[in-house]
N, C-alpha and C positions, 0 to 999 in steps of 0.2 A: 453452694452450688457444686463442690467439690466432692461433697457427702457421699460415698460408695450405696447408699442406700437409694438413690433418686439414678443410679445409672448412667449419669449422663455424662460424665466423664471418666477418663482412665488414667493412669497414669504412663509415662513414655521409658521407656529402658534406661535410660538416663536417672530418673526415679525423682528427678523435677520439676518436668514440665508435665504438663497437660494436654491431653488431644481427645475429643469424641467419641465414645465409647458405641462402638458398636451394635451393640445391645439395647441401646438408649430408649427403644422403641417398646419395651418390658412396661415402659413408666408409658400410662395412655397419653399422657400429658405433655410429652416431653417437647414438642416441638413449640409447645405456651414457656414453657421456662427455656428453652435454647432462644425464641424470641424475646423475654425480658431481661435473660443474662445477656445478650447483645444490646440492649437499649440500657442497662445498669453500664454496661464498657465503653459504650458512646459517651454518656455523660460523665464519666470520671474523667475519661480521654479531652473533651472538650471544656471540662472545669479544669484540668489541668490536676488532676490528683493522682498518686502514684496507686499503682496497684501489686497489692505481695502475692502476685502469681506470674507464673511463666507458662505459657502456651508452647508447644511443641513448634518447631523451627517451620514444618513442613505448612502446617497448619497458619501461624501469622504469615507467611507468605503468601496465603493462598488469600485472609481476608486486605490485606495490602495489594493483592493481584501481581505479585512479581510469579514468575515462570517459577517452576521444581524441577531439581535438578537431581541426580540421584545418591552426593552427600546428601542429600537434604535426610534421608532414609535415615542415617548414620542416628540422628535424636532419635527418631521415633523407635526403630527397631536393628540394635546394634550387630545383633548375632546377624539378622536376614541379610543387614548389609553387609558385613563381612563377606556371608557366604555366595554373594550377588557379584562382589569383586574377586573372590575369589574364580566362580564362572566365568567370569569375564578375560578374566590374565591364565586361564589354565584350557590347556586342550578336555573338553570334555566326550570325546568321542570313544566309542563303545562304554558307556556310560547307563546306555539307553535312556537317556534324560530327555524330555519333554516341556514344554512350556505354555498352558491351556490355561482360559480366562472362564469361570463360572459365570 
């Protein structure tokens, strides 16, 4: 499921975990294998078998349903978070920086 050829996942800056590739949508398919690799993780989950992956911090948070916080970022994309805290603790005026949602 990991296979860079099926799209469907990426890996995190970390170079670890795993999270959802964006693109995933390439594969016409994808949303049949993101529903049986979720029913393949239920069933190991509930047989009680360990599994040799790690999913991105932000991402098991989200299917546990606990809130995201913005370390959460720090797995997924190191640099963006850096430069997110960075904005945050530094005066950014006359900078002309903007901040727009696609």
């Amino acid at each position: 499921m990991f296979n860079a050829d099926y799209s469907l996942f990426t890996n995190a800056s970390n170079g670890v975990s795993f999270y959802p590739n964006q693109k995933s949508h390439v594969n016409s398919d994808h949303l049949n294998f993101f529903r049986f690799i979720g029913r393949m993780i239920g069933k190991a989950v509930f047989d009680g078998e360990l599994l040799e992956l790690e999913f991105s911090k932000p991402l098991f948070k989200m299917m546990v349903g606990d809130d995201l916080e913005l370390d959460d970022l720090k797995d997924l994309d190191n640099d963006f978070y850096n430069n997110i805290k960075w904005v945050l603790t530094n005066s950014v005026e006359g900078q002309a920086m903007s901040f727009s949602v696609d």
